[in-house]
LOVEX-600502 format. One record per residue (C-alpha): x, y, z; residue in three letters. Coordinates in steps of 0.25 Angstrom, whole numbers, plus 5000, padded with zeros to 4 digits. Example, Ala and Ser with C-alpha at 12.3 -4.5 7.8 and 13.67 -1.06 7.14 Angstrom:
2
504949825031ala/505549965029ser/
This chain:
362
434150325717unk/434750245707unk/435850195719unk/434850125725unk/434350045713unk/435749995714unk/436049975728unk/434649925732unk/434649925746unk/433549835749unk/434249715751unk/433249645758unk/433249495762unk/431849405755unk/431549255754unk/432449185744unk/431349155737unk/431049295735unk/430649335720unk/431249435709unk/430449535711unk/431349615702unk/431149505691unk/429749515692unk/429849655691unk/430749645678unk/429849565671unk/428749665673unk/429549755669unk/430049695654unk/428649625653unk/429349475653unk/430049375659unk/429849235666unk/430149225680unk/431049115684unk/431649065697unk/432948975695unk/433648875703unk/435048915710unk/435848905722unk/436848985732unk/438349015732unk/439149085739unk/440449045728unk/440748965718unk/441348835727unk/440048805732unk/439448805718unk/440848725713unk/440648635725unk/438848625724unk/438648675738unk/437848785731unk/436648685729unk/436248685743unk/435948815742unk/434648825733unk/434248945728unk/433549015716unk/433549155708unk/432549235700unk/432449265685unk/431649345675unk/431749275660unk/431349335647unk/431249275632unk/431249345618unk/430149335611unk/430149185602unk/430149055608unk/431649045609unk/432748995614unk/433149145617unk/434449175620unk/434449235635unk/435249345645unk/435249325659unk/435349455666unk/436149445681unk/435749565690unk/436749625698unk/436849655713unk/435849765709unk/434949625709unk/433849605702unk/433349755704unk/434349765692unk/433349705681unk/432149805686unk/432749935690unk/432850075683unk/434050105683unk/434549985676unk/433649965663unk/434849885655unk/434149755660unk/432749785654unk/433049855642unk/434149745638unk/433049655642unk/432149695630unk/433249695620unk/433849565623unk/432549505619unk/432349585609unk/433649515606unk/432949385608unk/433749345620unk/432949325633unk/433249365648unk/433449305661unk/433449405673unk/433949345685unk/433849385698unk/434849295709unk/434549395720unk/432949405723unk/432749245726unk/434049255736unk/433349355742unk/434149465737unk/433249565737unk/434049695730unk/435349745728unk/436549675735unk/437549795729unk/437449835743unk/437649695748unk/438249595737unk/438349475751unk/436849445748unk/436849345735unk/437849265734unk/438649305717unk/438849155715unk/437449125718unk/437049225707unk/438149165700unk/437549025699unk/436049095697unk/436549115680unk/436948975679unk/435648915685unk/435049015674unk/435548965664unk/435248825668unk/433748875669unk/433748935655unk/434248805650unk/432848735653unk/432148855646unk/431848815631unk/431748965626unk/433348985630unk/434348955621unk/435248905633unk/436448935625unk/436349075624unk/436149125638unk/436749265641unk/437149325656unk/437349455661unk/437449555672unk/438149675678unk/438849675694unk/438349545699unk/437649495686unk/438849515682unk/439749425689unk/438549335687unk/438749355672unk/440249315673unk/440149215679unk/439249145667unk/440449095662unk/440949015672unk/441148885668unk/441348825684unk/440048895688unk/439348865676unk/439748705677unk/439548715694unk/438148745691unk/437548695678unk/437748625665unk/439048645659unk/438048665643unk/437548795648unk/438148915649unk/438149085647unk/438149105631unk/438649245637unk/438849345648unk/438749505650unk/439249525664unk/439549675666unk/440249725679unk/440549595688unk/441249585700unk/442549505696unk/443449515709unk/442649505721unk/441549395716unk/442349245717unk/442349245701unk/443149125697unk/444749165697unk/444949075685unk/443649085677unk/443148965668unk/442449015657unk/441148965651unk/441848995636unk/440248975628unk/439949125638unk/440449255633unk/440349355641unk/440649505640unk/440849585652unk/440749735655unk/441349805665unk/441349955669unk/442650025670unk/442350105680unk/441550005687unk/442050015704unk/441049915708unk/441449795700unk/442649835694unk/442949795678unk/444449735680unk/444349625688unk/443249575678unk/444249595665unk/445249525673unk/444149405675unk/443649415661unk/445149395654unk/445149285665unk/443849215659unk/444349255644unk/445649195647unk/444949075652unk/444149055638unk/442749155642unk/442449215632unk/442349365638unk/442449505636unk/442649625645unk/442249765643unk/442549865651unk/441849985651unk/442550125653unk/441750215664unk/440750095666unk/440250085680unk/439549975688unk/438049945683unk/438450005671unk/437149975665unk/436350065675unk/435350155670unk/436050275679unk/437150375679unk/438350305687unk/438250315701unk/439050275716unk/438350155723unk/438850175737unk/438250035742unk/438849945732unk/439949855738unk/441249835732unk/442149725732unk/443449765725unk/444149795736unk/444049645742unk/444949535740unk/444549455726unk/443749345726unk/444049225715unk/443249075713unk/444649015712unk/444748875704unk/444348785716unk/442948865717unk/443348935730unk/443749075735unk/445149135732unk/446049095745unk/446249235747unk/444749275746unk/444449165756unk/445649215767unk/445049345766unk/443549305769unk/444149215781unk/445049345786unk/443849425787unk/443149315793unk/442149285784unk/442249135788unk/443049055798unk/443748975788unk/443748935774unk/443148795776unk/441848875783unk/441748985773unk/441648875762unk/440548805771unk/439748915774unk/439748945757unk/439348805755unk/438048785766unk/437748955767unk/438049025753unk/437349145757unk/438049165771unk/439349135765unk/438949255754unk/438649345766unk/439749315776unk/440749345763unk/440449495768unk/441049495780unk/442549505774unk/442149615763unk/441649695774unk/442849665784unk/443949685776unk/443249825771unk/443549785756unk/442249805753unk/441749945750unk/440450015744unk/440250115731unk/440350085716unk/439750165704unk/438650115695unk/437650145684unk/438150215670unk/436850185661unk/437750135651unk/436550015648unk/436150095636unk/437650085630unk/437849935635unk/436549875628unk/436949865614unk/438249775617unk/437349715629unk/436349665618unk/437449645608unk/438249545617unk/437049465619unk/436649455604unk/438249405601unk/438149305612unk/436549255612unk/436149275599unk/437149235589unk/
C-alpha cells in the first residue's frame, strides 16, 4: 500500500487554475493556515529566465502560510514538496511535515507550504513521469515566495529558511544562487538558509560553476545508500559552491535511503525513473546547456536544430519540457526502480529543529 502513496499513479490532467486540494486538506488538518496564490511564470531552463522569455509565459502556484503566536515579524520555513507533490504535506506515511510543523512554531518560526504542482495542473505524483512540470519553473516559484513574504509585515524578511527532499530539494539548492536569485528579483532578498536533503545534482542543469548567495547557509543531507539520487555528485557540487564562497555543509548518511524521512520500513519503488545513467546536464556560464548535452538531445532527435530547440524553449516551455523525453527514452539510459522510505524522521528532527534555531533565531 505504501508504494502507491509514493508513485501515485493518478496523474490526471485539470485546469491550470486548478486548487490545492491538498493544501486545504493540510490546513484542516493542523487547524491553521492562510491560503495564498503567488505570481509566477514557466521555464523549461535557465537561459529563458537569463534572457526574460519566461515572462510571456504567466503562471501562478499554491501556498499554505502559517504564523506563531505573537504579532511578529516571525522568522519562517518554507517547505518544497518533492515529485511525491503536494500529497507529501498530508499523507500517512510521511508525518515529518506536520509534527515539524507544531514545533517550528512552538519555536516561534512560522511555515509556508508550497505547492508548484496543483495550479500547473499537476494533479499527483510525477515519480512515474518527472516530463510534467517543468524543475526550473519550480525553481523560480521559491524566489517569487520570498518576494511575496517581503510585503508581509508579520515576516521578518531577513530570516526566511527553505527546505526539501528529491525535488524540494533541488529546489532548496538552488536558494543560493545568486544568477537565479538576481534574474528574478531584488538583489536585498535572499534565503537566511537551506535544508535540501537528497537532490538530484547530475541530471537537473544545476549551474557547472555555481555562484553563491554567501548571506545563505545551507546544510545538505544525503543518504548513502541512496540509488535514486545518488549522494556523490551533490558533495562534489557542494565543495564546488564551498569553494566558491557558500557557506555549505554536507552530510552524508551511512545506510540512508531516498525519502529517508518516510514513516515506513525501506522498500523498492519499481516505477520511479532514474536518470544516472544519462549523459550530465550543466547550466554552463552563458546560461545554456553543456554542448555535449545538446548534441545528444539533437542525435536522438529531440529537435532539428539547436537554433529550434532554443526557440520552441522560448514561445512553448512546456512542450520543450515534454519533447526532452524523447532522447532518454531513445537512447535507453533511462531506467525504473530505486529504494525508499527508512523512518529515520524521528532521529532527523532534533538536528532539523536545531538547524533552524542557529540560523533563524539567533
Amino acid at each position: 500500500m505504501k508504494k502507491i502513496f509514493i508513485i501515485l499513479f493518478c496523474l490526471l490532467i485539470a485546469s491550470p487554475a486548478f486548487a490545492s486540494k491538498e493544501l486545504k486538506k493540510l490546513s484542516k488538518q493542523i487547524k491553521n493556515g492562510e491560503l495564498v496564490k503567488i505570481k509566477t511564470y514557466e521555464a523549461y531552463s535557465f537561459y529563458p529566465i537569463q534572457e526574460g522569455w519566461y515572462k510571456n509565459s504567466p503562471s501562478e502556484f499554491d501556498a499554505l502560510i502559517s504564523y506563531p503566536k505573537g504579532e511578529g515579524p516571525f522568522p519562517m520555513v518554507m517547505i518544497v514538496h518533492s515529485s511525491w507533490g503536494p500529497e507529501e504535506f498530508t499523507s500517512k506515511w510521511m508525518r515529518f511535515h506536520k509534527n515539524s510543523h507544531k514545533k517550528l512554531l512552538k519555536m516561534g518560526i512560522g511555515t509556508m507550504f508550497i505547492d508548484s504542482y496543483s495550479s500547473r495542473g499537476q494533479r499527483g505524483s510525477s515519480a512515474a513521469d518527472q516530463f510534467t512540470v517543468p524543475l526550473w519553473s519550480m525553481f523560480m516559484d521559491q524566489f517569487f515566495a520570498l518576494e511575496y513574504l517581503s510585503k508581509d509585515p508579520k515576516v521578518n524578511i531577513k530570516k526566511v529558511g527553505i527546505s526539501g527532499h528529491s525535488r524540494g530539494g533541488m529546489v532548496s539548492t538552488l536558494s543560493s544562487e545568486k544568477r537565479l536569485r538576481d534574474a528574478l528579483i531584488s538583489k536585498d532578498l535572499y534565503f537566511a538558509a537551506a535544508q535540501p536533503r537528497a537532490p538530484d545534482c547530475e541530471n537537473v542543469s544545476m549551474f557547472r560553476n555555481p555562484q553563491p548567495i554567501k548571506e545563505t547557509k545551507t546544510w545538505m543531507v544525503l543518504g548513502g545508500a541512496d540509488d535514486y539520487t545518488r549522494a556523490g555528485p551533490c558533495v562534489e557540487l557542494g565543495e564546488k559552491i564551498k569553494a566558491n564562497g557558500g557557506d555549505i555543509k554536507i552530510e552524508v548518511k551511512k545506510g540512508w535511503h531516498h525519502g529517508f524521512l518516510g514513516n515506513y520500513p525501506k522498500e523498492k519503488s519499481k516505477d520511479a525513473q532514474i536518470y544516472w545513467k544519462c549523459p550530465r546536464v550543466w547550466t554552463e556560464d552563458d546560461g545554456k546547456y553543456n554542448k555535449e548535452y545538446i548534441d545528444w538531445m539533437l542525435k536522438y532527435g529531440a529537435y532539428d536544430s539547436e537554433d529550434a530547440m532554443w526557440e520552441m524553449i522560448k514561445n512553448d516551455p512546456q512542450k520543450a519540457h515534454a519533447r526532452s523525453e524523447i532522447p532518454f527514452e531513445k537512447s535507453k539510459c533511462m531506467f525504473l526502480g530505486a529504494h525508499t522510505g527508512g523512518n529515520k524522521g524521528g532521529k532527523f528532527m532534533k538536528p532539523f529543529l536545531k538547524f533552524w534555531k542557529e540560523t533563524l533565531l539567533n
